[in-house]
C-alpha positions, 0 to 999 in steps of 0.5 A: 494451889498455895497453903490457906491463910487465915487471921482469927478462929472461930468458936467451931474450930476451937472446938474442934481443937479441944477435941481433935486429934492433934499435936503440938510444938513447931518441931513436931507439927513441922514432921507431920506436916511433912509426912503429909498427916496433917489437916490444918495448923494454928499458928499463935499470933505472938510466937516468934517468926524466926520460929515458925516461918519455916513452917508456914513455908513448908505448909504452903509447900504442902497445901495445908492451911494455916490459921494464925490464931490466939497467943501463945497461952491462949493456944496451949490453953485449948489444947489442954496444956498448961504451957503456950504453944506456938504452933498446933496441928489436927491430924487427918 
């Protein structure tokens, strides 16, 4: 079974972003992901691919879902940070 691909959010999953437990930065999803803590992950549709690839690669790898979702802006701004974010994830 591979990672979950998706386009789009929907209002259910950015609120539960808002409210979730969660945690932010390619690096830091990337070591979650790894230690298998991690529900899904939300991937800006801007951020930049040699960024993130690897962590889409890793999340397949790991079964997690991935949404590519938002910009950058848009994304830090749901998650209550005043910076953009390339890459969320909601712990288990």
């Amino acid at each position: 079974m591979t990672g979950l691909l998706s386009k789009g959010v929907n209002s259910m999953s950015l609120e539960k972003l808002k409210i979730a437990k969660k945690i932010v930065g390619v690096k830091q999803v990337t070591k979650a992901v790894e230690k298998e803590l991690v529900q899904v992950v939300y991937i800006a549709q801007d951020a930049e691919q040699r960024f993130v690839e690897t962590l889409r690669t890793l999340c397949e790898h790991k079964n997690v879902a991935v949404e590519v979702t938002l910009t950058m802006a848009e994304l830090g701004s749901a998650c209550g940070i005043e910076v953009g974010a390339a890459a969320v994830a909601v712990l288990k």
